[in-house]
Short mmCIF file of the C-alpha atoms (twelve columns), coordinates in Angstrom:
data_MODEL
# 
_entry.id   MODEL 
# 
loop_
_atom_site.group_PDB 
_atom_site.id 
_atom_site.type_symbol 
_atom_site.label_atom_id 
_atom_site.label_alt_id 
_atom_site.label_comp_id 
_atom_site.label_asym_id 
_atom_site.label_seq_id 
_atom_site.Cartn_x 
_atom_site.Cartn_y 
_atom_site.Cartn_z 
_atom_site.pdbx_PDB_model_num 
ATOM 1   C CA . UNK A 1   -1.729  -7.011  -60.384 1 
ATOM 2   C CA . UNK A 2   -4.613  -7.462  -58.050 1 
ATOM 3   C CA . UNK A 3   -5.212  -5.402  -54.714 1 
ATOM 4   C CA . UNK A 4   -5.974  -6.139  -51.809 1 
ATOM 5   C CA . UNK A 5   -7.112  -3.411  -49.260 1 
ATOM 6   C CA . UNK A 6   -5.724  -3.397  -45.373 1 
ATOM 7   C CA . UNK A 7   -9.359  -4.499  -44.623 1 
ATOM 8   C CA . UNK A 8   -10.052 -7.268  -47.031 1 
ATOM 9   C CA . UNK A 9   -6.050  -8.908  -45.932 1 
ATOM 10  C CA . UNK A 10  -7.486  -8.976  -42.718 1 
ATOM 11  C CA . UNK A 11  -11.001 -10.486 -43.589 1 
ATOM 12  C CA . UNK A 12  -8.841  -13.072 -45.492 1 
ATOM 13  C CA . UNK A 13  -6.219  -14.039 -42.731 1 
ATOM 14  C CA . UNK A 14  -9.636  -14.190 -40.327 1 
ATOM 15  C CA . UNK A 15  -10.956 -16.495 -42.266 1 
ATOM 16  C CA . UNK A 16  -8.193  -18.451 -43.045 1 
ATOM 17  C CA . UNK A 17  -7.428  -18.921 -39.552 1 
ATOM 18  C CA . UNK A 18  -10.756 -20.802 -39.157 1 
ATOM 19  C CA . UNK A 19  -10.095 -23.150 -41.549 1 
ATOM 20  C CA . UNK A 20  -9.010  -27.073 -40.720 1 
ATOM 21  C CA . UNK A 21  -5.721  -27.287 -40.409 1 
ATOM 22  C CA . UNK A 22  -4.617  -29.212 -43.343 1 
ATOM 23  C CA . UNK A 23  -3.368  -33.222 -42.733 1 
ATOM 24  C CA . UNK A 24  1.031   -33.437 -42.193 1 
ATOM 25  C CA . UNK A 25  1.199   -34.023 -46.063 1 
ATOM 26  C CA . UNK A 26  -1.583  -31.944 -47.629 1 
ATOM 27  C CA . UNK A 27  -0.712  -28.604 -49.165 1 
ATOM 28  C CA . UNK A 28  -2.145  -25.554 -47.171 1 
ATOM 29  C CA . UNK A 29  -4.878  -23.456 -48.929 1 
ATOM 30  C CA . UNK A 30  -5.157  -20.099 -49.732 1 
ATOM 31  C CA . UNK A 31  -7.340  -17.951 -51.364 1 
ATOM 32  C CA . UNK A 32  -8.460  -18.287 -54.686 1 
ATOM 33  C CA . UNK A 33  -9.786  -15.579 -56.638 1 
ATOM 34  C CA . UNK A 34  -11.757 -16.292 -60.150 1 
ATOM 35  C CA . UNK A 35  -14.114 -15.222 -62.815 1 
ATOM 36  C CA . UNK A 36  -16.507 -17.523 -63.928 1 
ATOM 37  C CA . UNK A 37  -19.670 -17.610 -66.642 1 
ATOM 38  C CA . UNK A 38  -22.678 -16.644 -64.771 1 
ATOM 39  C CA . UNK A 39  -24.432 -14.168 -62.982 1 
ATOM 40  C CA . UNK A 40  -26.812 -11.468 -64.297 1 
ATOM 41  C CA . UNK A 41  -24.245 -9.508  -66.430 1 
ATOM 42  C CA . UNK A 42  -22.164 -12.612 -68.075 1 
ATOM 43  C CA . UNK A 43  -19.542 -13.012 -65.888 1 
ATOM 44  C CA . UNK A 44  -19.499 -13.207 -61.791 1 
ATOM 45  C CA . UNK A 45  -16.626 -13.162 -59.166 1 
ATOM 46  C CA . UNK A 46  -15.423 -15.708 -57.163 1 
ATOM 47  C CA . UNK A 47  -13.657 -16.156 -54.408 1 
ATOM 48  C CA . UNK A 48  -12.471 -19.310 -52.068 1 
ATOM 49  C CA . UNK A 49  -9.621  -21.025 -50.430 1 
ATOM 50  C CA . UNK A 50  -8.183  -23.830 -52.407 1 
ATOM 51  C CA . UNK A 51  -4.934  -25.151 -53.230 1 
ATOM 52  C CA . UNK A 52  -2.391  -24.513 -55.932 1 
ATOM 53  C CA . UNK A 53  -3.338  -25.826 -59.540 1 
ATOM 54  C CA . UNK A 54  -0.971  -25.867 -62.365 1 
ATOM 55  C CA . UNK A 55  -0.861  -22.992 -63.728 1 
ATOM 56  C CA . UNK A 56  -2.022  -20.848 -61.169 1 
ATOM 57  C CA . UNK A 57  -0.510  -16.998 -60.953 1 
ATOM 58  C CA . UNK A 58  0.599   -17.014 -57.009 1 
ATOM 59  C CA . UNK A 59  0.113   -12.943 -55.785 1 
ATOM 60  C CA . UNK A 60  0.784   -11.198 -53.261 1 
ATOM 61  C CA . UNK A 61  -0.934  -8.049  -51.726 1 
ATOM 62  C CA . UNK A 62  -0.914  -6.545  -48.053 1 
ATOM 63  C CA . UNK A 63  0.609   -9.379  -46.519 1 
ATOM 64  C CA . UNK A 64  -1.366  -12.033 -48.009 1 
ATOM 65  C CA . UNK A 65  -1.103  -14.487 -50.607 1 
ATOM 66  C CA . UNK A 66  -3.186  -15.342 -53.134 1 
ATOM 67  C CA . UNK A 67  -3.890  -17.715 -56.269 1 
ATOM 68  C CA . UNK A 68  -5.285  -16.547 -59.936 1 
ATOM 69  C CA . UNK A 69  -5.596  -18.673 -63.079 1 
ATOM 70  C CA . UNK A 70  -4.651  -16.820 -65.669 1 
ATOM 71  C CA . UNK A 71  -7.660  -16.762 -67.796 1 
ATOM 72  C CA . UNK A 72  -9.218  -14.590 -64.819 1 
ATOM 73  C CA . UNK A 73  -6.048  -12.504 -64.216 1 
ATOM 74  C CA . UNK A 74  -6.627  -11.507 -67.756 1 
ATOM 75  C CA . UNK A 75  -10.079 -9.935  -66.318 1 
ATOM 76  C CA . UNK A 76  -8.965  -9.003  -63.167 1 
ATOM 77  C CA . UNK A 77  -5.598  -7.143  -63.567 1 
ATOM 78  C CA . UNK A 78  -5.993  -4.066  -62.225 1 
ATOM 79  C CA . UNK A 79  -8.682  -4.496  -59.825 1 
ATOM 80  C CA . UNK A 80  -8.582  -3.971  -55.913 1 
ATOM 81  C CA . UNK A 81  -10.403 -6.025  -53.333 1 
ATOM 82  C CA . UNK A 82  -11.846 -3.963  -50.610 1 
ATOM 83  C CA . UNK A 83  -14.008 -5.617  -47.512 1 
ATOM 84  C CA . UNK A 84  -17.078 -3.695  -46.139 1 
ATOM 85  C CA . UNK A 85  -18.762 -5.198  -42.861 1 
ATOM 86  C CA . UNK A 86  -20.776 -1.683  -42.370 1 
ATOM 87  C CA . UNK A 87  -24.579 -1.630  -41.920 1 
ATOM 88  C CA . UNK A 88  -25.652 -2.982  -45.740 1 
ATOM 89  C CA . UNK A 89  -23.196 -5.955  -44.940 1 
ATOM 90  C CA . UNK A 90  -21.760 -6.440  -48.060 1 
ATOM 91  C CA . UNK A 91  -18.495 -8.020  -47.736 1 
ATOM 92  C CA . UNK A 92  -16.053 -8.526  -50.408 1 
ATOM 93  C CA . UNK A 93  -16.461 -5.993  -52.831 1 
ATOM 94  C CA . UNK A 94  -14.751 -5.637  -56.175 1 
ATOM 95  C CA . UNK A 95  -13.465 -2.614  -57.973 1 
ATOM 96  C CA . UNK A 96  -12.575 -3.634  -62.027 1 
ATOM 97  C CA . UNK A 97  -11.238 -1.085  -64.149 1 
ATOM 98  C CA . UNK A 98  -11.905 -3.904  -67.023 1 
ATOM 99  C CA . UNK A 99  -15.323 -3.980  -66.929 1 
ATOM 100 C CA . UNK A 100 -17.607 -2.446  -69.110 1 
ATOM 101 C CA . UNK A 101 -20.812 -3.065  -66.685 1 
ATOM 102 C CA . UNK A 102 -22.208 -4.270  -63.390 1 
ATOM 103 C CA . UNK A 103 -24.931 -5.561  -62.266 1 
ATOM 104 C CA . UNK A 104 -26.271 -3.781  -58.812 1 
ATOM 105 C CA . UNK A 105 -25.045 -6.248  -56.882 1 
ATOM 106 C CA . UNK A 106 -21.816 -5.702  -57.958 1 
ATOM 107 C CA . UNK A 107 -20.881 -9.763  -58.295 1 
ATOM 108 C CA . UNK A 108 -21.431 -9.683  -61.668 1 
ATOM 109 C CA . UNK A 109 -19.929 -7.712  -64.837 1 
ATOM 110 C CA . UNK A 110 -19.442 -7.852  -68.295 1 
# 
């Protein structure tokens, strides 16, 4: 299971709200969240709205719903999702029980 804090749901359903609406007959898009290669440590975090992809995990936390593949569920499960707009700005910030490191930014891990 992945977390969401009360402040990242409403960071999300912000943002979503600014998106396009999507055309009569296109699916709507949510958020995405992912692992990929990359970054300083080996693997980075992603996040982004999109639309459903077979095989996606759809979750829910704090009112919002959200889609995982499961190869990154498999890094992520267990991790919370917390938002900070405070003076250093960062946004999004994940905490990972599964990783072993971080990088200082804190978008990467391995």
């Amino acid at each position: 299971m992945i977390t969401l804090t009360p402040r990242a749901a409403d960071r999300v359903r912000a943002m979503q709200a600014d998106l396009a609406p999507p055309a009569a007959d296109a699916p709507a898009k949510r958020l995405r969240v992912l692992v990929e290669s990359g970054g300083c440590s080996g693997f980075q975090y992603g996040m982004s709205f999109d639309v459903w992809k077979d095989g996606d995990r759809e979750l829910e936390s704090a009112g919002v719903q959200f889609y995982v593949d499961p190869t990154s569920l498999a890094y992520l499960d267990g991790s919370s999702i917390d938002f900070d707009d405070g003076l250093h700005g960062k946004g999004f910030e994940i905490k990972n029980p599964n990783a072993q490191s971080t990088c200082g930014c804190g978008k990467s891990f391995s």
